[in-house]
N, C-alpha and C positions, 0 to 999 in steps of 0.2 A: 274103978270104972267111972266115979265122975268127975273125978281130974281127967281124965281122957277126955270127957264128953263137952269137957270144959274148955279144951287144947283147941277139941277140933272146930266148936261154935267161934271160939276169939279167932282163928286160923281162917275159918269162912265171913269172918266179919273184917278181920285185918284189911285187904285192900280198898274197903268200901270206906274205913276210917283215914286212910290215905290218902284218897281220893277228897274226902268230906277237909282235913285241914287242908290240902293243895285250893281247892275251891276258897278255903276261906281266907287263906293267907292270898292270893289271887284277888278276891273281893276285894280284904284291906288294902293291896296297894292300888287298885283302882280306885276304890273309894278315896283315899290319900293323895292319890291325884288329883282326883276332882275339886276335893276339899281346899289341898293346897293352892289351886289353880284360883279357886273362888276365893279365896281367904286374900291371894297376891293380887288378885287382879286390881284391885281400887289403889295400894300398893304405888302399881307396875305406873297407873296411869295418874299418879301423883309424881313420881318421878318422870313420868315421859312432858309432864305440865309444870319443870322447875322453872322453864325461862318463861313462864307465864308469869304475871303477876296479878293473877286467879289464882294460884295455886290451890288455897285453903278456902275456896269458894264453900259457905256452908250447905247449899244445895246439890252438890255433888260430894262432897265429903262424907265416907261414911264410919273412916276411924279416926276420931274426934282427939282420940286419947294422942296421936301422931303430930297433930299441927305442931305444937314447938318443938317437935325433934324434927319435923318437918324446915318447918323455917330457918332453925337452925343451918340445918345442911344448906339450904337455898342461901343464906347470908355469906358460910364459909365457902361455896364454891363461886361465888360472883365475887368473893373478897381473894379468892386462887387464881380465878381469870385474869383479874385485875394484874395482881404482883405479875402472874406469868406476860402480860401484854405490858409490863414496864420492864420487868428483864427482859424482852425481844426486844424493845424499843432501843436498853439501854447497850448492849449487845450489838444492835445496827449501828448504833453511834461508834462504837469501839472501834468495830470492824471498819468502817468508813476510815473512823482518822486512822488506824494503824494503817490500813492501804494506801492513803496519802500522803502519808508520813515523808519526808527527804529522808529522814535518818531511817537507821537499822533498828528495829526493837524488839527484843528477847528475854522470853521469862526464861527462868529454871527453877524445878519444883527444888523441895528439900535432897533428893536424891541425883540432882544435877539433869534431870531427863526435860529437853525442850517441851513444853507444854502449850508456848504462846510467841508465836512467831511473826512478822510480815513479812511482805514481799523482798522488801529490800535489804533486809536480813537472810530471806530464806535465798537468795541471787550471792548474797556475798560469803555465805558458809556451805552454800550448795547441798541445800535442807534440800528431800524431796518431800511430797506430800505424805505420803504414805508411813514415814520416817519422823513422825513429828516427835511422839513420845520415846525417841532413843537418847539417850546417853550423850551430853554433847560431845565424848571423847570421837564419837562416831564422825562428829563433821569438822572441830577443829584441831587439826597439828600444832598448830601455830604455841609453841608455849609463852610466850610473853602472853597472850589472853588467858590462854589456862592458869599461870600463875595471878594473875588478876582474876579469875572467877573463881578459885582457892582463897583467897585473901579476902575477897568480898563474905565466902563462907566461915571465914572465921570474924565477919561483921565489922568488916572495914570497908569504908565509902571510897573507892578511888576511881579516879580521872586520870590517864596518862595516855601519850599518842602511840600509836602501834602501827606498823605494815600490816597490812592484806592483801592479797592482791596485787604485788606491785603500789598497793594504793597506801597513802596514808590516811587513818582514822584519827579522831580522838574521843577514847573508848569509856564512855563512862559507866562502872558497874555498881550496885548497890545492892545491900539486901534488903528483904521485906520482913517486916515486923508487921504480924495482924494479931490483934491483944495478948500480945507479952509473949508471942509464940511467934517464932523462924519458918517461915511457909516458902522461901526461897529468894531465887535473886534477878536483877534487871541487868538487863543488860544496852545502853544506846550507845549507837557506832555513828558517829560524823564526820562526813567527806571532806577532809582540809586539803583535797586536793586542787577544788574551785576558790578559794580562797589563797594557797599556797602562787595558783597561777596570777590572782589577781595581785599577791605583792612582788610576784616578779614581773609582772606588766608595769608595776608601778615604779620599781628600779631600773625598769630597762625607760621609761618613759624619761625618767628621772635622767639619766646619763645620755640621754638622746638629745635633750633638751638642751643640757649642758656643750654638750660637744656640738651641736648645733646654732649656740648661740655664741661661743667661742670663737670657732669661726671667721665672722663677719668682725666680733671684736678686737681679733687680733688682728685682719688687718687693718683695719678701721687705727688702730694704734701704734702699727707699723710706720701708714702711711704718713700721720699726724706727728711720731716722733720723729722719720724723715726731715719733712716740710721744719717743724722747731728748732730743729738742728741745721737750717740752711743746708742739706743734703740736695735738695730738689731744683733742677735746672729750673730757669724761668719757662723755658719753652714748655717743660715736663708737668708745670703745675695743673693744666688744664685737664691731661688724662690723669694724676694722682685724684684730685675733685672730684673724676666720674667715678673714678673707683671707690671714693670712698663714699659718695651718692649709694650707687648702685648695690654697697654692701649694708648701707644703714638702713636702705628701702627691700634688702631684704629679709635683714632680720625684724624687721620692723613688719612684712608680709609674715613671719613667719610666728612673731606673739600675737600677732589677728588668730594666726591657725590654730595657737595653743589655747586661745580664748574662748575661739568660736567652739572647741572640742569641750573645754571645759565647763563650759554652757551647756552643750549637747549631752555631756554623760548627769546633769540635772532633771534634764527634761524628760518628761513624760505626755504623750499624747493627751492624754486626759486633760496635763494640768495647761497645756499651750492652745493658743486663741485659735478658734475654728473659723475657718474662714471658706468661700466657695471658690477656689482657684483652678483656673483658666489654664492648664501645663502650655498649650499654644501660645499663649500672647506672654508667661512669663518665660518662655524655651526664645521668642524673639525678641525681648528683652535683652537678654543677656546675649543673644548674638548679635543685638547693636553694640554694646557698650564690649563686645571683645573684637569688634573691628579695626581698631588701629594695632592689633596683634596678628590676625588674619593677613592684614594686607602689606605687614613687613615680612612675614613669612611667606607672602605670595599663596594663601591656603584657600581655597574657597568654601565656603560655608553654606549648608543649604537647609532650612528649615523647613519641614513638611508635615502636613499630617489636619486632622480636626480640633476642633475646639470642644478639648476633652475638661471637664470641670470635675473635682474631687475636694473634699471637705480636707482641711491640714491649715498650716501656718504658713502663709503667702512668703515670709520673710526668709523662713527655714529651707523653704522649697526651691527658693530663690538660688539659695546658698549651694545648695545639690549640683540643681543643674547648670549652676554658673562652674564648678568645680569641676563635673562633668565635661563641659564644652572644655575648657578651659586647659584640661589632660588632655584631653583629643588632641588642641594645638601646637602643644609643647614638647611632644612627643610623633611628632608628625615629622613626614618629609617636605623640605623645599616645594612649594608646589601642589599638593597633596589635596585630598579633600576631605571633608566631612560632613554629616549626614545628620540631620537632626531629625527622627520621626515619633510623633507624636499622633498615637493611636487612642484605643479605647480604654481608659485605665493605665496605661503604660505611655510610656517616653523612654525611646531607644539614642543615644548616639554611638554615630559608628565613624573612624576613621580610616586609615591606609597608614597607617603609621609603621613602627617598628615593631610592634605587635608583642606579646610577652611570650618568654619560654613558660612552656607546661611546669614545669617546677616552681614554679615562680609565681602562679596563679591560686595559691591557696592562701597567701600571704599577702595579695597587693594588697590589700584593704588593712593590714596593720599600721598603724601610725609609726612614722618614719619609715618606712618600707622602702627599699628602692633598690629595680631590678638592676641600674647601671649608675651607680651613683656617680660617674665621673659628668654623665649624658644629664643628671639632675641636675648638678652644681652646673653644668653650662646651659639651662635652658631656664636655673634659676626657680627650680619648683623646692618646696618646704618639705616635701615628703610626708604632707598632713590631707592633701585635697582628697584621695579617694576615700579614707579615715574620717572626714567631716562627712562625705554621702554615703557612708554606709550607716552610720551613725541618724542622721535625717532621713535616710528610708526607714530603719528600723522604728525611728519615733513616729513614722505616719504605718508601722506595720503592713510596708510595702516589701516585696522580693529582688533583691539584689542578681540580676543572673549574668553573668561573665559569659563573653566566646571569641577568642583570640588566635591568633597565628600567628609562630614569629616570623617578622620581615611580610606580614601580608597586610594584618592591621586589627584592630580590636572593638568588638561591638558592647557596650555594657545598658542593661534594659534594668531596667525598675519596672515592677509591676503594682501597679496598689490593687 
């Protein structure tokens, strides 16, 4: 009976004691709240005051015991800022020159996967962006580089030229050693394709030269072992003399032209005397002094325009538009005319002449160039004059603009 009596009192007190821990356990974590709340809050507003330098103000400070773990923290994270704001810094520099780079530049981690690319690399293996960390077998075929980026992986320095592209490279790979550990390999690719064209300009310069100064010397030495040999009538001497005048005056026009070019691939705007020049009065100029060539050709000559002044070398400019006029004439018809206009910044001549085939307009401005060379050799040009004014536009970084018709005649503007 009072074990029952006992069941039934716990049995009617059970939910009230339920109730009584739910309430307390309830209290404690309100209370816990609060407490924490108050406990963090000098805390919260010690770290929200690190970029003060108040921080550890002893009038608002009220956990004492915290300053040097305090300051601490404040010291290591302005010493994190710091490093982080010199790797961005040092980062922006990278990126900069790899973007500007001429050459091609390529890391690869230990694994052979692209990790570090530029432009001019990611153009000549046809990286895409997305694609950076893949496998280089993904982007190059080509096995002569693959067997050089294997070689380099077994820590060998080589340089050797390679196709891409149609293009020739000269590819040089390396590995990376960062303390005593293999972290991958470099890769720089450079264009010898601008160079490759610069020593066949200079072989084709070479043999132009040659054969163009031959020429004149063989007959020059034709006529001369004639005449010493008593070959040459008396009558006859007078035209052998012009002829051999007229070949010595022109090889001799024609080491001016190789002169004046050679001079011209030295100069630099920068380094040449700035002077305020007048294109009107140095355009009639040189259309006096090409008058006694005008009026054996019967050509007339018209010079027009304002008195346009531009900063360059008076000498240089001289040489241009003397070149200029001077094609117009020699390439002109019996009769014919030409137009000098000189505007704002620009000086145009224009003739009636034979005018150039469209094929043949990508090329005038090479040295030696010449659309009919038989029409050359009889009117006596060197094949150097348009070659000298593209050359003195480029050093005053003026615009060379061509517009021609053949048998109609040919307009060529400089614009500065």
């Amino acid at each position: 009976m009072r074990k029952t009596n006992l069941f039934s009192i716990f049995s009617s007190v059970y939910p009230y004691l339920i109730l009584l821990f739910i309430a307390i356990v309830l209290l404690s974590i309100i209370s816990a709240f609060f407490l924490t709340k108050l406990f963090l809050k000098p805390i919260h507003e010690m770290i929200s005051r690190l970029d003060s330098e108040h921080v550890v103000d002893d009038d608002t400070l009220i956990y004492h015991e915290l300053v040097p773990f305090i300051v601490e923290i404040n010291k290591q994270r302005k010493n994190t800022q710091h490093e982080l704001k010199r790797l961005a810094n040092e980062k922006e520099k990278l990126s900069v020159l790899m973007k500007n780079m001429p050459e091609g530049l390529l890391f690869l981690d230990e694994h052979k996967n692209v990790v570090m690319i530029n432009e001019e690399a990611r153009s000549l293996l046809h990286v895409q962006e997305e694609h950076e960390l893949r496998h280089i077998i993904y982007y190059s075929r080509n096995l002569h580089l693959n067997n050089l980026i294997d070689k380099a992986f077994l820590g060998k320095r080589i340089s050797e030229e390679i196709s891409l592209n149609g293009m020739l490279y000269q590819v040089l790979v390396s590995p990376v050693i960062v303390l005593n550990e293999f972290v991958g390999i470099i890769c720089l690719f450079m264009d010898l394709s601008a160079k490759n064209k610069v020593e066949q300009l200079r072989r084709e310069f070479t043999a132009n030269v040659s054969h163009e100064l031959k020429t004149p010397l063989t007959s020059i030495l034709g006529y001369a072992e004639m005449i010493e040999n008593n070959m040459v009538k008396t009558e006859d001497v007078p035209r052998i003399a012009s002829k051999i005048h007229n070949e010595s005056k022109r090889m001799l026009m024609l080491t001016e032209d190789i002169m004046k070019l050679a001079e011209l691939d030295e100069v630099r705007f920068e380094e040449v005397a700035k002077d305020s020049v007048d294109l009107l009065a140095v355009a009639q100029e040189c259309a006096s002094s090409l008058e006694p060539i005008t009026a054996s050709k019967k050509i007339v000559m018209e010079v027009k325009g304002i008195a346009t002044k531009i900063q360059g070398n008076r000498r240089l400019l001289f040489e241009m538009i003397y070149n200029l006029m001077d094609n117009a004439i020699r390439y002109n018809r019996e009769g014919g005319s030409v137009l000098v206009l000189v505007d704002e910044k620009s000086i145009s001549v224009r003739d009636t002449g034979i005018g150039i085939p469209e094929k043949s307009q990508e090329r005038i401005f090479e040295r030696f160039y010449r659309v009919d060379k038989s029409r050359s050799k009889e009117t006596g040009g060197t094949g150097l004059g348009l070659a000298i004014v593209k050359h003195v536009a480029e050093t005053h970084y003026a615009k060379v603009i061509l517009d021609s018709k053949e048998n109609k005649g040919t307009e060529i503007r400089i614009q500065f």
